[in-house]
MIFI-5105 format. One record per residue (C-alpha): residue in three letters; residue number from 1; x, y, z. Coordinates in pm, whole numbers. Example, Ala and Ser with C-alpha at 12.3 -4.5 7.8 and 13.67 -1.06 7.14 Angstrom:
BEGIN
<resn = Ala resi = 1 x = 1230 y = -450 z = 780>
<resn = Ser resi = 2 x = 1367 y = -106 z = 714>
# end
This chain:
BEGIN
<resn = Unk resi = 1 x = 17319 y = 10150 z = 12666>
<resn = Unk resi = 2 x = 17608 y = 10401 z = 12812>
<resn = Unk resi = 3 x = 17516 y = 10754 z = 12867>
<resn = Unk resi = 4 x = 17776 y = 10958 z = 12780>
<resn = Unk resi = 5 x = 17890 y = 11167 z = 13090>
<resn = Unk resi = 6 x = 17915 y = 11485 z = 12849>
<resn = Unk resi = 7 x = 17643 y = 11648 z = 12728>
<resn = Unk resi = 8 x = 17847 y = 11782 z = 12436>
<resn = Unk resi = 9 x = 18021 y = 11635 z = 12139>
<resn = Unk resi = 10 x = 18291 y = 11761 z = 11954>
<resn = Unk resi = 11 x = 18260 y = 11824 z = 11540>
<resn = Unk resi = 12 x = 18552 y = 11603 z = 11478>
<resn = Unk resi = 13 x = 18385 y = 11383 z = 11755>
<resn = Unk resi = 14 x = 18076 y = 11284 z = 11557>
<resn = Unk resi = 15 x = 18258 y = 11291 z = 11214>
<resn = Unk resi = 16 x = 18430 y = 10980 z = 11370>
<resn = Unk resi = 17 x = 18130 y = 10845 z = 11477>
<resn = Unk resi = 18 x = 17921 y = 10907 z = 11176>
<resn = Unk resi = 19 x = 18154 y = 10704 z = 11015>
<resn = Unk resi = 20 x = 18097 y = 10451 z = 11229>
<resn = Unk resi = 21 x = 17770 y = 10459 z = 11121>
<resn = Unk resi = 22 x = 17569 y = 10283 z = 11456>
<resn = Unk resi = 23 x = 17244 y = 10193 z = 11342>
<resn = Unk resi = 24 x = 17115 y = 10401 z = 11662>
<resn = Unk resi = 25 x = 17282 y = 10724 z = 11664>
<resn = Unk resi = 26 x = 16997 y = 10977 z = 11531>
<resn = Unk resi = 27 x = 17081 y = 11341 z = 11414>
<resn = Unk resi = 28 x = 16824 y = 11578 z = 11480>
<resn = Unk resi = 29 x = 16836 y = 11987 z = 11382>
<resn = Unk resi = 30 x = 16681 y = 12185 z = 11584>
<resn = Unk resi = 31 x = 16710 y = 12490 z = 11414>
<resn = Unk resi = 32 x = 16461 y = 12781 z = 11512>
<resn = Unk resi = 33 x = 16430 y = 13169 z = 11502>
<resn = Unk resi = 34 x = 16677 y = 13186 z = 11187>
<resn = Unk resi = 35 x = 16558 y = 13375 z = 10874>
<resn = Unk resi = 36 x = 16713 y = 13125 z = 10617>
<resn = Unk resi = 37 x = 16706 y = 12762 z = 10786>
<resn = Unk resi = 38 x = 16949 y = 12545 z = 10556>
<resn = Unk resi = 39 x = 16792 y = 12212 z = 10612>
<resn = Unk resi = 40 x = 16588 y = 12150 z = 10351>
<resn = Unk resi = 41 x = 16928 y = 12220 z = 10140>
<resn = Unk resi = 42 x = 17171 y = 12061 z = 10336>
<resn = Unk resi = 43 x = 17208 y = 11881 z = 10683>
<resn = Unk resi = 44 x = 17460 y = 11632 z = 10922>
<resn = Unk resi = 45 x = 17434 y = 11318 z = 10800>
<resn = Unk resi = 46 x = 17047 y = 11199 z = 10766>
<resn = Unk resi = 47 x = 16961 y = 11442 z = 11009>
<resn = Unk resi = 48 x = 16562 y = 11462 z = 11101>
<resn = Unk resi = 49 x = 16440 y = 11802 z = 11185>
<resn = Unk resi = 50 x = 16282 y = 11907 z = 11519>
<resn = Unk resi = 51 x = 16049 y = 12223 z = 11529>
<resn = Unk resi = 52 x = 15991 y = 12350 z = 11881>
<resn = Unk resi = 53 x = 15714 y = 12519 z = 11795>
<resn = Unk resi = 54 x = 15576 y = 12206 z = 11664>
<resn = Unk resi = 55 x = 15633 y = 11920 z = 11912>
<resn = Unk resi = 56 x = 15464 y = 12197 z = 12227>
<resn = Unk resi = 57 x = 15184 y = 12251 z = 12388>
<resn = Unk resi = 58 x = 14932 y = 12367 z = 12119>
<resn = Unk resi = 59 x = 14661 y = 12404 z = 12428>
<resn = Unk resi = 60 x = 14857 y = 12684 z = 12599>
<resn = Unk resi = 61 x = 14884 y = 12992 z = 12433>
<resn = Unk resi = 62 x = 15233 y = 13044 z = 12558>
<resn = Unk resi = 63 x = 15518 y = 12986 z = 12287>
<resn = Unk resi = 64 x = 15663 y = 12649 z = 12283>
<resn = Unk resi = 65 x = 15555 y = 12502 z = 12600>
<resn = Unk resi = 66 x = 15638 y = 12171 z = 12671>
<resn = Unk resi = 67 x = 15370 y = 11925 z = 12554>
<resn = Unk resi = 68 x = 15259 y = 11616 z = 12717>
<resn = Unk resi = 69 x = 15445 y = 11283 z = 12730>
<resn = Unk resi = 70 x = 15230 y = 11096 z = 12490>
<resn = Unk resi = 71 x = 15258 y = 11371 z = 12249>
<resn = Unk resi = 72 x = 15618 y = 11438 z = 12288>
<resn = Unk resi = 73 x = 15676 y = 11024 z = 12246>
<resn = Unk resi = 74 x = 15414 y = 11039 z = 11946>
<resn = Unk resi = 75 x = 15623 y = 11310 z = 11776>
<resn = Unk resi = 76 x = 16003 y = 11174 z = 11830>
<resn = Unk resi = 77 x = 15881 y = 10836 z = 11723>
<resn = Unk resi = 78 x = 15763 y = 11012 z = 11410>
<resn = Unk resi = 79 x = 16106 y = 11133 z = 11391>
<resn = Unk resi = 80 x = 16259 y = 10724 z = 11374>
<resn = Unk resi = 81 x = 16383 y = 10771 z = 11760>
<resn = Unk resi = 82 x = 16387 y = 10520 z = 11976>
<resn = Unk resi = 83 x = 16437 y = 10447 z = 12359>
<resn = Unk resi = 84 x = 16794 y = 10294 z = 12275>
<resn = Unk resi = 85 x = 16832 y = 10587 z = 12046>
<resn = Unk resi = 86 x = 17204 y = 10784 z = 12094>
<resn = Unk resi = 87 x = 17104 y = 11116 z = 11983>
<resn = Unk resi = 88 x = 17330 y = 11448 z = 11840>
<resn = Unk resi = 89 x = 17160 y = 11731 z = 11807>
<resn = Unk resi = 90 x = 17269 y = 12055 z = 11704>
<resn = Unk resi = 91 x = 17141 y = 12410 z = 11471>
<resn = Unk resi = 92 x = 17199 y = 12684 z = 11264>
<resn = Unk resi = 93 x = 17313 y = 12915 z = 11531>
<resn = Unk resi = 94 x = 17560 y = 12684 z = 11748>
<resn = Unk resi = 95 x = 17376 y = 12583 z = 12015>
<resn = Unk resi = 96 x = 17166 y = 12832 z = 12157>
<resn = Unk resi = 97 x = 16851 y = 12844 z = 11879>
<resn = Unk resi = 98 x = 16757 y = 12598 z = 11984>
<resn = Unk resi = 99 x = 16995 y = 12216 z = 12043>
<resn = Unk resi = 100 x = 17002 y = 12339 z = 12424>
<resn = Unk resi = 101 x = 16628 y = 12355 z = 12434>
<resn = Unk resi = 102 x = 16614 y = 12047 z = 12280>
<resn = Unk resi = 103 x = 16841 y = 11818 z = 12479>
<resn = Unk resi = 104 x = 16687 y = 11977 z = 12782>
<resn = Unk resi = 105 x = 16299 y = 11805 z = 12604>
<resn = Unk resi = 106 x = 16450 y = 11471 z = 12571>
<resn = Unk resi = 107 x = 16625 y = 11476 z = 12939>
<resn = Unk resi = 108 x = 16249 y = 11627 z = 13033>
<resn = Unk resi = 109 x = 16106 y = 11255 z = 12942>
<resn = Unk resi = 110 x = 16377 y = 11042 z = 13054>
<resn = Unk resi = 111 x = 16652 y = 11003 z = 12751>
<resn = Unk resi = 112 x = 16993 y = 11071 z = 12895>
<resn = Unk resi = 113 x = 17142 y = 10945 z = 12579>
<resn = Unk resi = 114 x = 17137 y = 11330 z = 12398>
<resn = Unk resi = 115 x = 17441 y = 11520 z = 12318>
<resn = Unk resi = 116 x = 17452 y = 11835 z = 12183>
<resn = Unk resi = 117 x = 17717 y = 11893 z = 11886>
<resn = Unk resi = 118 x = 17949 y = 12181 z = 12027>
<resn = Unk resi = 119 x = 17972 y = 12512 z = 11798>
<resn = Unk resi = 120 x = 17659 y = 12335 z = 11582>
<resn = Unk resi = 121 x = 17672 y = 12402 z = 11219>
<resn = Unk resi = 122 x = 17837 y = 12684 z = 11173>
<resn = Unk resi = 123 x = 18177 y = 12503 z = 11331>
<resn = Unk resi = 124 x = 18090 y = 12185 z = 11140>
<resn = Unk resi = 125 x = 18091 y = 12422 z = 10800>
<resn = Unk resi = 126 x = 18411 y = 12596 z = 10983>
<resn = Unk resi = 127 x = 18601 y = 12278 z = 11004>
<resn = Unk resi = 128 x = 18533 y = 12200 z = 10638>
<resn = Unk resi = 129 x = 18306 y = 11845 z = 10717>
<resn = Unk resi = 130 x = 18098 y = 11683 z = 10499>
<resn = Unk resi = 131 x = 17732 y = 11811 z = 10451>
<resn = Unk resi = 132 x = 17432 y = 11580 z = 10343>
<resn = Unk resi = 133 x = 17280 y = 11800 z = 10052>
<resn = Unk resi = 134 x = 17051 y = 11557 z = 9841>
<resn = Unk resi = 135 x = 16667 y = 11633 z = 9917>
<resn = Unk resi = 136 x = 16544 y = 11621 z = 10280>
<resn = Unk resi = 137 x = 16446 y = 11296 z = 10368>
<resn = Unk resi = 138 x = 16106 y = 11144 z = 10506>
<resn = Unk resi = 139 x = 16173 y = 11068 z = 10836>
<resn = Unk resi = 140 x = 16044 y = 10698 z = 10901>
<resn = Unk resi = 141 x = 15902 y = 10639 z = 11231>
<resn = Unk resi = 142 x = 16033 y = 10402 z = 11465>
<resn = Unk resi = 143 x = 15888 y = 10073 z = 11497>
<resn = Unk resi = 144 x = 15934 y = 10038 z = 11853>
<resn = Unk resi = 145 x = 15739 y = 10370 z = 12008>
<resn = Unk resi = 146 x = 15927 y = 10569 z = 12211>
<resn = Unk resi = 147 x = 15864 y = 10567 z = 12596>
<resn = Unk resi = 148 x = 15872 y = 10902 z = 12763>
<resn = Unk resi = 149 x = 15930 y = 10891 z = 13124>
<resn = Unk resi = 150 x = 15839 y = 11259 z = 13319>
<resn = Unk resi = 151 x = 16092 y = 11407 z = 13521>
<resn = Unk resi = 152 x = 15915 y = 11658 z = 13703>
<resn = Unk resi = 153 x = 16226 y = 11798 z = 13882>
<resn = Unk resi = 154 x = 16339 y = 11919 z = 13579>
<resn = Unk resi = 155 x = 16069 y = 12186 z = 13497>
<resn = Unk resi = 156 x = 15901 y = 12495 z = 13621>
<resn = Unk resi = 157 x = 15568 y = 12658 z = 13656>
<resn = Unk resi = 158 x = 15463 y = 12969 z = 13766>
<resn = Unk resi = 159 x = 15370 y = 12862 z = 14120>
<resn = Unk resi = 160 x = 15675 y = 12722 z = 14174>
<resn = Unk resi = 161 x = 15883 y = 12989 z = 14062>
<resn = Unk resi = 162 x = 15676 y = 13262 z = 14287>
<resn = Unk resi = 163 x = 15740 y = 13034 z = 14597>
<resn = Unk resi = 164 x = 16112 y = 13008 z = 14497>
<resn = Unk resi = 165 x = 16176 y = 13350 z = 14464>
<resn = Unk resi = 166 x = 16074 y = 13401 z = 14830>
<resn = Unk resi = 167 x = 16272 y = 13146 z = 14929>
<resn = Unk resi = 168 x = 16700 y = 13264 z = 14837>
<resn = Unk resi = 169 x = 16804 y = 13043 z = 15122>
<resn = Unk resi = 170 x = 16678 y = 12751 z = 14950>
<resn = Unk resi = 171 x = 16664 y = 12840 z = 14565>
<resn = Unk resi = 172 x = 16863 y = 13020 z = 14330>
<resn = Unk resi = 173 x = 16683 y = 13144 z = 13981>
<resn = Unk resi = 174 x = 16890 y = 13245 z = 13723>
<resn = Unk resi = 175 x = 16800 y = 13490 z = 13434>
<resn = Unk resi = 176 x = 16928 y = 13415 z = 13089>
<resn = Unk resi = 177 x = 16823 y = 13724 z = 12948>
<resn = Unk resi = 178 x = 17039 y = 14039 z = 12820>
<resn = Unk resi = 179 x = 17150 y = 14262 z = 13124>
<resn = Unk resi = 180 x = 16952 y = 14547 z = 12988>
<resn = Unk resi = 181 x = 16630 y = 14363 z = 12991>
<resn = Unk resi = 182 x = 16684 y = 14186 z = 13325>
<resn = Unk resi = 183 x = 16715 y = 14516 z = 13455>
<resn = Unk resi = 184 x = 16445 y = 14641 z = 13276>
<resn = Unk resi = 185 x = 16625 y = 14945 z = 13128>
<resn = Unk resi = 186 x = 16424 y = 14847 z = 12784>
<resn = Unk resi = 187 x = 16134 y = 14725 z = 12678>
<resn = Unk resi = 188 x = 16069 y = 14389 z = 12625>
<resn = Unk resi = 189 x = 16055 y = 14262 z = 12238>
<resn = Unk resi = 190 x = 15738 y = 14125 z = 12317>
<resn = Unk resi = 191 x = 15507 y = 14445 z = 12335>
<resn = Unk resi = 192 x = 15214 y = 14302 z = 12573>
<resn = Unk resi = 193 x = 15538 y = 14228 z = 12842>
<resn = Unk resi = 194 x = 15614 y = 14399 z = 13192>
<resn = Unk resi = 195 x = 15979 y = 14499 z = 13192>
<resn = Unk resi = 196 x = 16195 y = 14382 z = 13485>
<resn = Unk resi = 197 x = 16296 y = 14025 z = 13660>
<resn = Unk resi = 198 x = 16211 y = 13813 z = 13884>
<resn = Unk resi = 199 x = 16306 y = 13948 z = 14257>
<resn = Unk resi = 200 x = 16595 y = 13776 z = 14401>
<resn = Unk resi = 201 x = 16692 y = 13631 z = 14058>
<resn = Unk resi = 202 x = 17051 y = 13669 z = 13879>
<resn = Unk resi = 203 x = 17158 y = 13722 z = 13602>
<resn = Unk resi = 204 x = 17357 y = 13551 z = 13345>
<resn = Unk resi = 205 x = 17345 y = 13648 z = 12969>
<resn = Unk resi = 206 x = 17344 y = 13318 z = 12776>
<resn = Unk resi = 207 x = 17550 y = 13428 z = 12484>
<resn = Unk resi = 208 x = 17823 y = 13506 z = 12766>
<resn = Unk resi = 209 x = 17820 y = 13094 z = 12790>
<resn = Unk resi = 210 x = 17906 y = 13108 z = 12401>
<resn = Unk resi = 211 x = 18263 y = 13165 z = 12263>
<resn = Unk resi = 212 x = 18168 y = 13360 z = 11954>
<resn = Unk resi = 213 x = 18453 y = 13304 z = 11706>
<resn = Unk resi = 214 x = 18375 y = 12921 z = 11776>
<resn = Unk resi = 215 x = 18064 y = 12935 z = 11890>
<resn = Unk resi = 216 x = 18157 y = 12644 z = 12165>
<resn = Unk resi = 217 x = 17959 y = 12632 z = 12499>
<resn = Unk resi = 218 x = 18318 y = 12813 z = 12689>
<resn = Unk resi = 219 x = 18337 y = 12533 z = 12955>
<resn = Unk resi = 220 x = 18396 y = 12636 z = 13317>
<resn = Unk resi = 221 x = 18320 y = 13004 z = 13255>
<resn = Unk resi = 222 x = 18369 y = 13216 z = 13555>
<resn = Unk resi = 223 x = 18046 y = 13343 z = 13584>
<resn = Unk resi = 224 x = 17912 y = 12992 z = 13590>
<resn = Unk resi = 225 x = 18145 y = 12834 z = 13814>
<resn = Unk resi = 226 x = 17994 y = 13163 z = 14071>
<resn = Unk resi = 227 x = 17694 y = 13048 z = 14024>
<resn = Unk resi = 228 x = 17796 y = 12691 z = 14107>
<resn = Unk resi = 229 x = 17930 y = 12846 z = 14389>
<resn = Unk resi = 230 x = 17609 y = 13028 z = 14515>
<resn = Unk resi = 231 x = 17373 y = 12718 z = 14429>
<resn = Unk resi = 232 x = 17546 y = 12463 z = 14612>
<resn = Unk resi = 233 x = 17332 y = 12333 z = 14842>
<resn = Unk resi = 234 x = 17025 y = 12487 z = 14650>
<resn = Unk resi = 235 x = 16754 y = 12386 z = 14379>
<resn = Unk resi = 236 x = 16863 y = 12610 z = 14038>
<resn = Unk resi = 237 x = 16600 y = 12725 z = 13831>
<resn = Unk resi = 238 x = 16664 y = 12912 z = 13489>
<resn = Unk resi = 239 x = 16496 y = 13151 z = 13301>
<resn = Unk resi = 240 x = 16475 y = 13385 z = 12966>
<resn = Unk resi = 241 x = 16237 y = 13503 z = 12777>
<resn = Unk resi = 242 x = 16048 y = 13169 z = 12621>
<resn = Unk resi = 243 x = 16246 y = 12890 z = 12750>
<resn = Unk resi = 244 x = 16485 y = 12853 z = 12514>
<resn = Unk resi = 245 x = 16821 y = 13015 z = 12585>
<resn = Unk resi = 246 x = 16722 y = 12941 z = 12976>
<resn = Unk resi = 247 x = 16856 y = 12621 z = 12831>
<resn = Unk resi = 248 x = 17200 y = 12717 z = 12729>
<resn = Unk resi = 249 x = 17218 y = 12796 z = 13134>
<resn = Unk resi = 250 x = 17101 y = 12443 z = 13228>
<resn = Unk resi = 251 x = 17385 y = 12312 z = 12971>
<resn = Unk resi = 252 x = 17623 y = 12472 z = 13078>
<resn = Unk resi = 253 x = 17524 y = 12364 z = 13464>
<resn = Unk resi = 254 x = 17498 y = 12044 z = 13346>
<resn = Unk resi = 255 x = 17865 y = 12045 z = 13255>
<resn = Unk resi = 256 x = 18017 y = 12171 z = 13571>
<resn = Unk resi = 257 x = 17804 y = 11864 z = 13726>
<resn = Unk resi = 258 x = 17479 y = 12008 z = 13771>
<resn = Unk resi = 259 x = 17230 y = 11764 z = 13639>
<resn = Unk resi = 260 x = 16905 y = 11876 z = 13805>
<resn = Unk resi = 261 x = 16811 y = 12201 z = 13739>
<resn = Unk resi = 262 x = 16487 y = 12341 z = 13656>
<resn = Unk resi = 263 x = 16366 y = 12522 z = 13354>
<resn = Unk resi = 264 x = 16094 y = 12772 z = 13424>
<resn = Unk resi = 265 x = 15896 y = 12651 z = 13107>
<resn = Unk resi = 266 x = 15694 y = 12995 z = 13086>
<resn = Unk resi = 267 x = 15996 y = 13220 z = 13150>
<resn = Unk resi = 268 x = 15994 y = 13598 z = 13121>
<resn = Unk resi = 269 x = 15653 y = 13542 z = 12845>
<resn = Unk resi = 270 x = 15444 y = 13414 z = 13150>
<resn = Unk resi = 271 x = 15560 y = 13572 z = 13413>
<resn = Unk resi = 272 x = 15580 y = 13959 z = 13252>
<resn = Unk resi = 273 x = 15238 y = 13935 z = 13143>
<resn = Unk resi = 274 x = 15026 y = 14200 z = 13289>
<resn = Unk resi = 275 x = 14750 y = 14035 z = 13377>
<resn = Unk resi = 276 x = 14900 y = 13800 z = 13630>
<resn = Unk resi = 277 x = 15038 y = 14058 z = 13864>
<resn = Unk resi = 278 x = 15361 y = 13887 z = 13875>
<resn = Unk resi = 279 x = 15651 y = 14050 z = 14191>
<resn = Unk resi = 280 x = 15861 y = 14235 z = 13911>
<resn = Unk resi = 281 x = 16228 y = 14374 z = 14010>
<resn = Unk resi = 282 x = 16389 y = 14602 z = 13814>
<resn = Unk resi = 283 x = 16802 y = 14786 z = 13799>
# end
């Protein structure tokens, strides 16, 4: 099985491919914070859906925390996905709510074979390609189980992330978060959260990453390629609020050839909560 060396896949890209019809390749939307998800009306392909509030943690009260390996293999296998699976997966937004998150999950426990489809849906729709819109189907699980393999490397806790920050010679954590609420200028959406950031982390405001008449990942963005700059020779960690858009920052790495960095799984929900007496920068 080749793993593609891009983590992206062009609309046209996967029309071509999707006519090809490879008994492997397995679409997967990943839609998630939208107020009128489409899917049940109309989707790429046969695509199976993937709720990131569903395949998590349910132990940790946290939103959408990883969940263990057997559960995460238990629940893509459910989905018809395989080990040898070549995977697309894209959502409502483009690529930010939540394909990024996604792809990150499936790298997480060992696939490499996961692309996400550039500009999602709404460039698909753009671009005038076909959309599936009889009934959503039942997925039907795979018959070999799926095999997830734990890449530790790739992840975050809180402990690491407080020894990291007191460590900028050796680690660079980078906030995915609006500039106002990195700064901590306003309040967190989340009520019961500290305002602020992480000391010695940067910032980087995903939706930068996104060119919004397309919205493409904008490859080689400046801001990026300075961050390249100040993590070579570093471990990169990235962070937002839940996890989710810290992803878009890991995609984006991932594309200027930076293929380990870290998600801090908790993000901003952990480490702004009261209670734990996180170090809290703000301006």
């Amino acid at each position: 099985m080749t793993t593609p060396s891009s983590a992206l896949i062009e609309p046209q890209d996967l029309a071509r491919l999707l006519a090809e019809a490879p008994d492997n390749l397995v679409l997967v939307d990943a839609t998630y914070g939208v107020m009128n998800p489409v899917y049940a009306q109309a989707r790429i392909g046969n695509a199976v859906f993937f709720d990131i509030d569903d395949v998590a943690d349910h132990d940790n009260p946290l939103p959408h925390m990883v969940p263990r390996a057997d559960a995460f293999a238990a629940a893509v296998t459910a989905m018809g996905i395989r080990n040898d699976s070549q995977i697309v997966v894209y959502d409502q937004s483009g690529i930010a709510m939540a394909a990024a998150r996604v792809w990150w999950m499936f790298r997480l426990y060992g696939h490499d074979n996961v692309r996400v489809l550039n500009g999602g849906l709404p460039l698909w729709v753009a671009m005038g390609l076909p959309m599936n819109v009889s009934p959503a189907p039942t997925p039907t699980a795979a018959t070999t189980p799926f095999r997830a393999t734990y890449r530790p490397h790739l992840v975050c806790d809180h402990a690491a992330v407080d020894d990291a920050h007191t460590r900028p010679d050796e680690y660079l954590i980078l906030d995915a978060r609006s500039p106002d609420r990195f700064a901590g200028s306003v309040a967190e959406p989340r009520p019961h959260l500290t305002s602020g950031h992480i000391p010695n982390s940067r910032n980087v405001f995903f939706m930068d990453m996104i060119d919004p008449g397309t919205a493409r990942l904008i490859p080689h963005h400046p801001a990026m390629a300075e961050m390249i700059r100040a993590g070579a020779g570093k471990r990169i960690i990235t962070s937002c609020g839940s996890g989710v858009t810290a992803c878009v920052l890991a995609l984006a790495l991932h594309e200027m050839g930076r293929d380990d960095v870290a998600v801090y799984d908790g993000s901003w929900c952990e480490w702004g909560q009261k209670s734990l007496n996180s170090a809290i920068s703000v301006g």
